[in-house]
N, C-alpha and C positions, 0 to 999 in steps of 0.2 A: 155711494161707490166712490172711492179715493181715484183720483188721477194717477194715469200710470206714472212711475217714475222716470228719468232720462234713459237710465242702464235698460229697462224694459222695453222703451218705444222705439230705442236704438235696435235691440235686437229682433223684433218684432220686423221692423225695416229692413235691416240686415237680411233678416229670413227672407221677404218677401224680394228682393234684390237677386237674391243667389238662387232662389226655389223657383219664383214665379207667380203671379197676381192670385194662385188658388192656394196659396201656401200656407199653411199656420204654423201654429209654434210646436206643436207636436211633431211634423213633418221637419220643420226646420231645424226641431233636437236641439232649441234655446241656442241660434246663431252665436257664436262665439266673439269675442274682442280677436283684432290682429295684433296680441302679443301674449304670452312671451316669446322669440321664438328660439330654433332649436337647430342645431346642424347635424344629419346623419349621413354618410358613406358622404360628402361632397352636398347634400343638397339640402336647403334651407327651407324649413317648412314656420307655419303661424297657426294656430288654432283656427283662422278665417280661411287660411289656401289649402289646409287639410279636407275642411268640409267643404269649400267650390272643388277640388280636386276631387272626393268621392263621389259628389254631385252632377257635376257639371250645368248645364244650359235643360233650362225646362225641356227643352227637345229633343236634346242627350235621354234624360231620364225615361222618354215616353220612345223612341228608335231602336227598332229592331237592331243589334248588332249579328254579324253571321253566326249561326248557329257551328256548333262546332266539337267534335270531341275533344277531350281535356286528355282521357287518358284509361284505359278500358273501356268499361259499359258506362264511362260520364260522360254529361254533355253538358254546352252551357245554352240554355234556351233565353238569356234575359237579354235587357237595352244595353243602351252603350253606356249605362252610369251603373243598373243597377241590376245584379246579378240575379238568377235563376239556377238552378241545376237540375240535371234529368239524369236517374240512375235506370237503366235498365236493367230488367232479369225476363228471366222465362214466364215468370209466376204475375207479369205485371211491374209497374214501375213506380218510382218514389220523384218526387219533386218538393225542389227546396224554395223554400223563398216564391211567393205568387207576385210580389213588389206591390203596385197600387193598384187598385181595383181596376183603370183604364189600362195596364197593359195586358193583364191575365188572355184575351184574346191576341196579344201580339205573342206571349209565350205559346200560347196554340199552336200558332202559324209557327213556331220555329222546330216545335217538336214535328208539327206534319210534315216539315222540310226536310226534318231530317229522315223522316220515313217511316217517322210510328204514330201510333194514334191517341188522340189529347185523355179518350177514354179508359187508356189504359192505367192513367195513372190510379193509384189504390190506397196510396199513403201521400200526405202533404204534412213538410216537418217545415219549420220554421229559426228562422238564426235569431231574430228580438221582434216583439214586441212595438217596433215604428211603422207607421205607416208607408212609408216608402219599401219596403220588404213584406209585408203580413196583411196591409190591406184587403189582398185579392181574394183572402183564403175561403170566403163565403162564395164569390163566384164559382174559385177552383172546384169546390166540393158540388155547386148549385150542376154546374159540366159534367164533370166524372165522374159523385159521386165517393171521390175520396175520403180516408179517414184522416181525418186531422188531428194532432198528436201535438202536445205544446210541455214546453217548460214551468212547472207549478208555480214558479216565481214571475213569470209574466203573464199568469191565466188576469188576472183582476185589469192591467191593460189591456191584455187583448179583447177582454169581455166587453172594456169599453171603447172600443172599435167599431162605428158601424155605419158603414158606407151606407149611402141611402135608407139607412133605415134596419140594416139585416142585420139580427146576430151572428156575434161570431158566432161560428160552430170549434166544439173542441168535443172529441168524441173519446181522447185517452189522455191525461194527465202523466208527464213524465219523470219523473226525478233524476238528479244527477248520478250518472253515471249507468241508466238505464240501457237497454239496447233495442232496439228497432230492427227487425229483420222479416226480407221478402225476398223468396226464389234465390237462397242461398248469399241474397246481399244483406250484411249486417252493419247498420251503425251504430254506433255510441254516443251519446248524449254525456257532452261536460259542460256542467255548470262554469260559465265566466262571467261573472258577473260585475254592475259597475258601467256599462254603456247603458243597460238595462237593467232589472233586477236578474230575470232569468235568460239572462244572455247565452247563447247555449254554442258553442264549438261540437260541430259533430268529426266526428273520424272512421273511417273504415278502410279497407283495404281494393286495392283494383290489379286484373291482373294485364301483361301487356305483353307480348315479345316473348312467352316464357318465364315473365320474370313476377315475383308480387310488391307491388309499391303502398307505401303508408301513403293514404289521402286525406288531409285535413281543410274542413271547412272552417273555416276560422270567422268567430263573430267580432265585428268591432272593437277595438279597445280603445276609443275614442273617449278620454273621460269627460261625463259632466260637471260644468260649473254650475255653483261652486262646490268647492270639493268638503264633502262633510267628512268626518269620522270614519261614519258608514261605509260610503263609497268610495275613500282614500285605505282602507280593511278590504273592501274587494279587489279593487284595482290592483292593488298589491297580492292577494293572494292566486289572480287573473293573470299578471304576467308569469310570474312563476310557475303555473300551470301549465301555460301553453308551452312553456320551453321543454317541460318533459314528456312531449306529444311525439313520438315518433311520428316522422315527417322527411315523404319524395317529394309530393307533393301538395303547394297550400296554393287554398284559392279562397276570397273572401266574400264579403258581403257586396261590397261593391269590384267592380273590374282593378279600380290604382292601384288597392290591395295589395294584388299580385301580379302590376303588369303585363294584365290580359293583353292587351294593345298591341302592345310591342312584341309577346309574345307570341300571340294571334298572327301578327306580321311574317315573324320567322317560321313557323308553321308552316305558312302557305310556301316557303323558297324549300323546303323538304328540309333530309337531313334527320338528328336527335330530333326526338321532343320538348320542345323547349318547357313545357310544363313541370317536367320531369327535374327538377330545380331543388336539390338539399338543402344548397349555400345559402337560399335566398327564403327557407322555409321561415325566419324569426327577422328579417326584416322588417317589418310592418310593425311587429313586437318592439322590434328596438326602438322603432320613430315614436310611437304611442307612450312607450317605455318615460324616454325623453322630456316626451313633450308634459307628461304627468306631472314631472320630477321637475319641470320648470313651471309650471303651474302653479303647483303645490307651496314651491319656494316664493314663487311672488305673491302666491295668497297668504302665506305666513308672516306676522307683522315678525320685525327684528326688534332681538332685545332690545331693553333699554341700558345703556352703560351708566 
């Protein structure tokens, strides 16, 4: 067995620095270098303050944030780093994202907070393929009893997923552009691939006030280093995607995404919905967009004259 190299023990470190003493290189999504970096609407991001930014603090990741409606029958049940969502219908409910196998009981508690019951859920869909998101999905279903439905391009990861010992469970294989529907809620399954293989943006519709809003779940576009061929062909055909997503509102994998926070903040003083946010739907797009294109550029050697 060769010795690891500098670039690897670095990142290995890196991970374990920003994730936490139980972290690996899976969970830490090959910690990235702090450059190139990239400026969008005023604010300056690095491939290293993008992922402590989704992340945050081991204790961040594992912390109930308040549970909360988004907008209709959504909810968000997850921590303070890493999202969750809870679709309610009549027919029973849909939950996105379980995160790591140790919060799936703190997603419990946030659903019975809000007043319904963890048994209800019936469907568990999934954004990628990382264990900070999909972890849980064996507990989830071990609880409820749910169907668990995955992206075919991240079934071989997710298969290799398994907390103490449990397979994953996948009970429907999805392909892009499939639909998923319970008690009159339907989503759709897009392929974006590129953070993952089967990176999946779900979208559906919620109604509020009267009115009907685009909802988009949106999955990371956070690209991996380094950038091959392969993955420099998704990523590009990934942003371009999402932008013709109709979209009121987008909410991601993790809370920075979309400004849950701050968002959540203004919530609570009344008023619009601040979720309810057009302008702000390809933000995230743009940063990611960005940061790709400056990536890409420094992984590119320059001619020779």
């Amino acid at each position: 067995m060769t010795n690891p190299t500098r670039p690897t023990l670095l990142a290995c470190l890196l991970g374990v620095a920003l994730l936490g003493p139980g972290a690996n290189l899976t969970q830490a999504q090959n910690a990235p270098a702090d450059h190139p970096s990239v400026t969008v609407k005023g604010q300056t991001y690095t491939p290293q303050s993008i992922l402590a930014r989704n992340m945050g603090t081991p204790e961040d990741q594992t912390t109930q944030f308040p549970p909360h409606k988004i907008v209709g029958n959504i909810y968000y049940v997850g921590t303070k780093t890493l999202s969750s969502f809870l679709i309610v219908t009549p027919q029973g409910n849909i939950l996105i994202d379980s995160t790591y196998e140790r919060n799936v009981k703190t997603i419990e508690k946030s659903v019975t907070d809000l007043g319904f019951k963890f048994s209800d859920v019936k469907i568990l869909l999934g954004n990628h393929a990382h264990g900070d998101h999909q972890e849980g999905d064996a507990l989830v279903k071990q609880l409820t009893g749910a169907q668990v439905m995955a992206m075919a391009e991240d079934v071989p990861a997710l298969q290799a997923m398994k907390p103490g010992g449990k397979e994953h469970p996948i009970d429907k294989i999805l392909h892009d552009g499939e639909s998923v529907t319970l008690g009159g809620a339907t989503l759709v399954a897009h392929l974006t691939p590129g953070h993952t293989r089967g990176c999946t943006t779900w979208t559906t519709t919620a109604q509020e006030g009267g009115r009907t809003y685009n909802v988009v779940f949106s999955c990371s576009l956070r690209a991996p280093v380094p950038l091959t061929p392969a993955i420099v062909d998704e990523m590009t055909r990934s942003f371009k995607l999402v932008r013709t997503l109709p979209c009121d509102v987008q909410v991601g994998d993790h809370p920075a995404q979309y400004n849950m926070h701050e968002k959540y903040a203004r919530l609570q003083k009344g008023g619009p919905n601040p979720f309810i946010d057009p302008a702000g739907c390809t933000l995230e797009a743009d940063i990611q967009e960005a940061m790709f294109k400056a990536v890409l550029a420094e992984q590119t050697p320059a001619p020779r004259p």
